[in-house]
N, C-alpha and C positions, 0 to 999 in steps of 0.2 A: 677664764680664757680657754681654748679652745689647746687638748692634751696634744703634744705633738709623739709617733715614735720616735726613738731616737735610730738613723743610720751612718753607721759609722765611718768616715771620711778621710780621719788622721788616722795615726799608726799608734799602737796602744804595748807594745811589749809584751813580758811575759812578766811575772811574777815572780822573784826570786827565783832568778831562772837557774841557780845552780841542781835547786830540785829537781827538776824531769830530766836534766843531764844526767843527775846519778842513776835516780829509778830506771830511766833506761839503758843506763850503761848496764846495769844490773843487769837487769831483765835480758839485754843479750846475753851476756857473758852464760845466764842458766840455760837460754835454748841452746846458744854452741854445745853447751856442756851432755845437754840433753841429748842433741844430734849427735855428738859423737859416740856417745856410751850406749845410745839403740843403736846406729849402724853401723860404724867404725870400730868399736870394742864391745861388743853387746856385754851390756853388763843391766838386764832388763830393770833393776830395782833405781837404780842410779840415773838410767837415761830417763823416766817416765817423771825421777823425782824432778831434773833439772828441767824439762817439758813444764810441768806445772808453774814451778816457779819460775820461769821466764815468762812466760805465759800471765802468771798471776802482777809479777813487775811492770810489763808492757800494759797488761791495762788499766794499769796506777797510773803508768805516764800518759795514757791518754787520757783520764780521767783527769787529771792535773790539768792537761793543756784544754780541754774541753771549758775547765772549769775559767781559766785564766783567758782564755779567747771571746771564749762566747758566755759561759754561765753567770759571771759577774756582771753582764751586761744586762741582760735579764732580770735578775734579780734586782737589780739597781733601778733598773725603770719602772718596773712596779713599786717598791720603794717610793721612789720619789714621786710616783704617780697619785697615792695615798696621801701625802702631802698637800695635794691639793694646792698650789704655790698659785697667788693671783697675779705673782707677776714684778712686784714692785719690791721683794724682799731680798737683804744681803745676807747673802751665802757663805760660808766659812767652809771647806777644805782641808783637813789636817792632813798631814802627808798625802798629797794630790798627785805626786809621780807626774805623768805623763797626760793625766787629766782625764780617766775613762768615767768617775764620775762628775768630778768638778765644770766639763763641757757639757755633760747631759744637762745637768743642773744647771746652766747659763745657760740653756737651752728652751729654757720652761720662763725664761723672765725676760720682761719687757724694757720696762725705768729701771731692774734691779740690776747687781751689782754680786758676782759671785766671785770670792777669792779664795786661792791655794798659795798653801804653804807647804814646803821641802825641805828636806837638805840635802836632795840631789843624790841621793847614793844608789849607784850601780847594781849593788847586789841584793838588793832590795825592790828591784826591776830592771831590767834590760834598757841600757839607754837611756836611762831615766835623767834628762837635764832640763833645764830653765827653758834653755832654747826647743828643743822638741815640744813640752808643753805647748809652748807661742804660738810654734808651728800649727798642731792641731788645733788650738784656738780659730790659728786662721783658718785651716781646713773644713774648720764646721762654722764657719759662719756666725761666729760668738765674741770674737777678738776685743768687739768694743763694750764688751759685759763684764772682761775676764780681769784676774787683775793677779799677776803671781810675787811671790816674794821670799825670797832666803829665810827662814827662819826653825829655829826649833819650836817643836810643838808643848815643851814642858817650858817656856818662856816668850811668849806669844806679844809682839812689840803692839799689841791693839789697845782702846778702853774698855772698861767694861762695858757691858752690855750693847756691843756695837753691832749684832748680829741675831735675825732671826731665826734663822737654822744654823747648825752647826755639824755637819757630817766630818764622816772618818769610815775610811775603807779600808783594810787589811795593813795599818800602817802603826797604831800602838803598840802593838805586838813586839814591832822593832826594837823597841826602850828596851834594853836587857835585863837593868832593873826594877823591882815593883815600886818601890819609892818614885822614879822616873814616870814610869806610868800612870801611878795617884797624880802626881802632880800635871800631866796630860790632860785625866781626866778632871783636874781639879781647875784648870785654864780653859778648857772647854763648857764649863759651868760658866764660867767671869763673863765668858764670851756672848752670853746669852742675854736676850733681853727679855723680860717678864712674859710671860706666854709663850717662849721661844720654846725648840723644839732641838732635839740633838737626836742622832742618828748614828751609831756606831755598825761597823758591820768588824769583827775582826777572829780569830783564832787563837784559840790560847787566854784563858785568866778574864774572860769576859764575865763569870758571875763573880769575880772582884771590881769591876765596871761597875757592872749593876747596885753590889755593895754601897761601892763607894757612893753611889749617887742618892741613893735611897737616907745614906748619911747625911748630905748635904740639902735633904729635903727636895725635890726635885718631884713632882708629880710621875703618875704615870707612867713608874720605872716599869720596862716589860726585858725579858730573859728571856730567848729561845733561838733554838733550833733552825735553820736556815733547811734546804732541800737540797736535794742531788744535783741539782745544778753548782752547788759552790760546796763539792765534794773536792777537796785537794787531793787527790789520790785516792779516797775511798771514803767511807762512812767515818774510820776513825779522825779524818781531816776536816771535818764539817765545820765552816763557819755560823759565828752563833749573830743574833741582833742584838743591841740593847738601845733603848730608845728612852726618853724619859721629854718631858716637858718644863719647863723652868716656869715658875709660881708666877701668878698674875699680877698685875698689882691692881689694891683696889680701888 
């Protein structure tokens, strides 16, 4: 089928949006600090340091929002573009938020069927509800592809093997615990039908991801490094892939 770009129509939030409110609240607080100790109290050691480090906060937080507006976006449709999807395949979603990949990806199918799963929580994206999801559904033109539902992603109400892809975008992470997360990652195995194909993009404990899949026998476990485009604040932020292929049957 013929690649479509994706452009963006609905409203997509931010991403754990308490973050760039801090970074930036930072990052003032050091320029004030700065400004005042160079020209209001010249204290030249003091003003130059607070200059840098406001300086160096402010463009964490644009690096952040860069990452969370535009760079996930990017990165996701290459992604999926590599996939190669004919069209007819059901899609799975784990923490789909507001649906900035879960829409691209209903985006790319014809007969198919691409569903997200939530638990709707706020601080884990901006606005992040049922309804908003729907909304951009309808706003791109996909609504009758999409399919969303309440569920936690470490107890997933499907059968096995009901799905040919199974993606996840910066949402495992969330599970506080690691046992939480095995078990994520161990539901997103189930989920998979022979030849199926999983997709993880997340931050944080992703070569236990990898681990664990490599456990479970899973072809084609891959680990790495993502680009500056989905730099959370900087290099130390960087989201990592892990991708793997579920065994064929013979």
């Amino acid at each position: 089928m013929v690649r479509k770009r994706f452009h963006r129509c609905g409203e997509y939030g931010f991403d754990a949006p308490l973050v760039p409110m801090i970074l930036g609240g930072i990052g003032v607080i050091f320029l004030v600090v700065g400004i005042l100790w160079t020209w209001v109290a010249p204290v030249l050691v003091i003003g130059v340091i607070g200059l840098i480090y406001g300086g160096f906060f402010l463009l964490s937080t644009a690096s952040y929002l860069y990452t969370t507006r535009v760079g996930k976006f990017e990165v996701w449709a290459q992604l999926l573009d590599e996939l190669k999807l004919q069209g007819d395949e059901h899609i799975l979603d784990l923490g789909c938020g507001r649906g900035a990949v879960l829409l691209m990806a209903a985006g790319l199918l014809s007969t198919g069927k691409a569903v997200g799963v939530d638990l709707w929580q706020k601080r884990d994206q901006s606005g992040n509800a049922m309804t908003v999801t729907a909304r951009n559904a309808q706003s791109e033109g996909v609504a009758g592809r999409v399919e969303l539902l309440t569920a936690d992603m470490r107890v997933l109400p499907f059968a096995d093997k009901s799905f040919d892809v199974v993606l996840s975008s910066l949402a495992i992470h969330n599970i506080a615990d690691a046992d939480g997360r095995e078990h994520a990652i161990d539901e997103a195995v189930r989920m998979l039908k022979p030849g199926g194909r999983l997709i993880i993009v997340d931050i944080g404990n992703t070569r236990r991801y990898a681990q664990r899949l490599q456990q479970l026998d899973l072809e084609e476990v891959q680990h790495r490094r993502l680009d500056w485009r989905l730099w959370f604040g900087g290099p130390w932020g960087v989201a990592r892939l892990v991708s793997a292929r579920q065994v064929a049957e013979l």
